[in-house]
C-alpha positions as CSV (number, residue, x, y, z in Angstrom):
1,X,127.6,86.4,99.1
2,X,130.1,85.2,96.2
3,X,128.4,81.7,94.7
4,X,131.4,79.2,94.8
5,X,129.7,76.0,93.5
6,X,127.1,75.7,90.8
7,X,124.3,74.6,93.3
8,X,125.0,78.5,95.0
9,X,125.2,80.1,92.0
10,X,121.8,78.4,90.7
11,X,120.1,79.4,94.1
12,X,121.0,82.8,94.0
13,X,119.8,83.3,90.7
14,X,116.7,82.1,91.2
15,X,116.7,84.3,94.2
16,X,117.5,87.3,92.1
17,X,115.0,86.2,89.3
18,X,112.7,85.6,92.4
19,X,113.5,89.2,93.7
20,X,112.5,91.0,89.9
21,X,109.6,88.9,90.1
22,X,108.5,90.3,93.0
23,X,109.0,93.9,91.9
24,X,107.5,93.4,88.7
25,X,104.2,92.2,90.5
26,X,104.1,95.0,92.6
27,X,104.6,97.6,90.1
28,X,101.8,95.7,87.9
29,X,99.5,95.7,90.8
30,X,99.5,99.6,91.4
31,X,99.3,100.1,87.6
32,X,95.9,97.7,88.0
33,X,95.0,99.8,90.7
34,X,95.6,102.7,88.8
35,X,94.2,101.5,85.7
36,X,90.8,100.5,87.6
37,X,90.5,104.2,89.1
38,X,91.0,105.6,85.4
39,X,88.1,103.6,84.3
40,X,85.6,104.2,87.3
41,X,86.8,108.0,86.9
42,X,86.0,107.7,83.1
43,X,82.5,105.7,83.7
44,X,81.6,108.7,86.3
45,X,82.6,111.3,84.2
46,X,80.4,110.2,81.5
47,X,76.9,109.4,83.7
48,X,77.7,113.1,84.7
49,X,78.3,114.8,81.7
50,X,75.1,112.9,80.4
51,X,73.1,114.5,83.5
52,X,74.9,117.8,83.2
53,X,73.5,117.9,79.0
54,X,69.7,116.9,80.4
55,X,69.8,119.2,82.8
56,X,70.5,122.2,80.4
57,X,68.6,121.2,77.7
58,X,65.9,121.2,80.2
59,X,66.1,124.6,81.4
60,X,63.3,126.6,79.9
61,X,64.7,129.6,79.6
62,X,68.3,131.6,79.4
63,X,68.3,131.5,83.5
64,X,67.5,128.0,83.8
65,X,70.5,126.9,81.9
66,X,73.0,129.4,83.5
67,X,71.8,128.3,87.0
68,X,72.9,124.7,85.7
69,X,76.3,126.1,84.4
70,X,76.8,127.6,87.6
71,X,76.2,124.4,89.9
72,X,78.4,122.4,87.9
73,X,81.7,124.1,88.6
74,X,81.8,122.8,92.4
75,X,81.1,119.1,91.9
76,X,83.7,119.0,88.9
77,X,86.4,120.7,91.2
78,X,86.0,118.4,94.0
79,X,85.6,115.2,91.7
80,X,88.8,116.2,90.3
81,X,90.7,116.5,93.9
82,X,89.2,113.2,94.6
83,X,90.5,111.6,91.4
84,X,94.4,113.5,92.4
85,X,93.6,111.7,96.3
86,X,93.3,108.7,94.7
87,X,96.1,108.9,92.3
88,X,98.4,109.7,95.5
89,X,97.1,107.2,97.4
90,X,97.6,104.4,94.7
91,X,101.3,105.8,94.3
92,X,102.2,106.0,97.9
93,X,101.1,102.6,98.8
94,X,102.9,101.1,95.3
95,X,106.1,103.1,96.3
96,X,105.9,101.8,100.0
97,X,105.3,98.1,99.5
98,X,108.3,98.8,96.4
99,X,110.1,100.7,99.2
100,X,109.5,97.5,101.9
101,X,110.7,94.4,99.5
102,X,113.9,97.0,98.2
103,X,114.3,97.4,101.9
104,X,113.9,93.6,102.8
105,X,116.7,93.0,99.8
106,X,119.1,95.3,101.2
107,X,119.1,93.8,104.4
108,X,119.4,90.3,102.9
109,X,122.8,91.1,101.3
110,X,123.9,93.3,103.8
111,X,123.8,90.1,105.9
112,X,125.4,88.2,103.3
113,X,128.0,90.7,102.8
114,X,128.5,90.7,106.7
115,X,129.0,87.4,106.3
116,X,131.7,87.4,104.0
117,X,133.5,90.1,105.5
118,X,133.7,88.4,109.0
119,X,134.3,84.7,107.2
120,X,136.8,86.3,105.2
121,X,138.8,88.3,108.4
122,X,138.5,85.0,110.1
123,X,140.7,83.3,107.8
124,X,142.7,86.3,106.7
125,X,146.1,85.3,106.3
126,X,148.6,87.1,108.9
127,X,150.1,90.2,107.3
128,X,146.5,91.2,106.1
129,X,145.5,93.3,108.5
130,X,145.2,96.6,106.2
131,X,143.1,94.7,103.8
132,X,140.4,93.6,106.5
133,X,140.7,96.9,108.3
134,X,139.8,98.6,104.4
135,X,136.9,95.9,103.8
136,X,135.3,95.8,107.2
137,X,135.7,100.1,106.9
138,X,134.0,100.1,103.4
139,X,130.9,98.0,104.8
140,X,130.7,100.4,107.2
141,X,130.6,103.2,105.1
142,X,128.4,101.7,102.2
143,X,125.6,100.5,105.0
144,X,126.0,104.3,106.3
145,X,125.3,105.8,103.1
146,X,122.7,103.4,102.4
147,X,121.1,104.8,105.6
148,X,121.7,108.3,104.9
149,X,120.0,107.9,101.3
150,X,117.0,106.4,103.1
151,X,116.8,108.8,105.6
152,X,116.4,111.6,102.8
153,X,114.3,109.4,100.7
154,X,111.8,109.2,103.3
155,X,112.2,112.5,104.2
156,X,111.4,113.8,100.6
157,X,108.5,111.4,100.4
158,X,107.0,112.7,103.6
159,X,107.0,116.5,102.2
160,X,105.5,115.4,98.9
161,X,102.9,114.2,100.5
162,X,102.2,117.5,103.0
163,X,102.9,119.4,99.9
164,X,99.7,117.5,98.6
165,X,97.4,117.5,101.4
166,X,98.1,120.9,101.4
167,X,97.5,121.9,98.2
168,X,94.7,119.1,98.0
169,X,92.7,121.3,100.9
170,X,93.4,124.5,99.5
171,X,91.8,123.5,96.0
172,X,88.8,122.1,97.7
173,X,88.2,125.2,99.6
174,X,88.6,127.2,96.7
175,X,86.2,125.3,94.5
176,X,83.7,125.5,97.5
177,X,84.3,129.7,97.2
178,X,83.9,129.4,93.5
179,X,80.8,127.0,94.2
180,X,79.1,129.8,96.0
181,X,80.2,132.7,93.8
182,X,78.7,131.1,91.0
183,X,76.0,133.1,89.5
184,X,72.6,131.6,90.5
185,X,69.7,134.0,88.1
């Protein structure tokens, strides 16, 4: 846990630079990821809006272009709850695979921390009872915490993401109502 010659303390740097790294590269690939579905979303939006103008320049009459205002309303909702999907989809994973390698850390130098806490009660000096009893007690409680934090984490994620299915179905049934309400002269 604690480095005590150079060649430790050079290996757990580069374990720590290793670790950022690794975080870093995550984060960058759902920003990618995110960046890539910004500029499908734009490419779609514009071959749309160029059919939409066509189509209402080529109505004939008053009628013909309202009856194009009107279909437009429903596609446009439901592109936009895709695009909100995709943007929660792109998050969740990013925040899982961040949530895994975090994870996959803690346990590393909870290990390590173990480590030293049963190297270091091993060769305790007598008389130091109290000490190793307040060390071993404050791993405990740190790796509880930890757990309890987690716990709600994971708990918080998991209603965000009913929250948004939720809301996610209720706005596409409600663009489908406003679909079918629209007027059609």
């Amino acid at each position: 846990m604690f480095p005590s010659t150079p060649d430790q303390f050079v290996a757990a740097q580069k374990s720590s630079v290793g670790y950022w790294f690794t975080l870093t590269n995550i984060a960058v690939e759902g920003l990618q990821r995110l960046t890539e579905l910004n500029l499908q979303t734009a490419r779609t939006t514009l071959a749309d809006s160029q059919e939409n103008v066509r189509a209402l320049f080529a109505g004939k009459d008053l009628r013909d272009v309202f009856a194009v205002q009107g279909n437009l309303a429903q596609p446009a909702a439901e592109q936009a709850i895709a695009y909100a999907r995709n943007v929660y989809e792109i998050a969740s994973n990013t925040q899982a695979e961040l949530t895994k390698a975090v994870e996959a850390r803690y346990e590393q130098h909870s290990r390590n921390m173990q480590s030293f806490v049963d190297t270091f009660v091993k060769n305790a000096p007598a008389g130091s009872e109290a000490i190793t009893a307040l060390l071993q007690s404050s791993v405990a409680a740190a790796s509880s915490t930890y757990q309890s934090i987690q716990s709600a984490a994971k708990q918080t994620a998991e209603a965000a993401g009913a929250r948004f299915v939720t809301t996610a179905v209720a706005a596409s049934g409600a663009a489908q109502q406003a679909g079918a309400r629209a007027p059609r002269q």
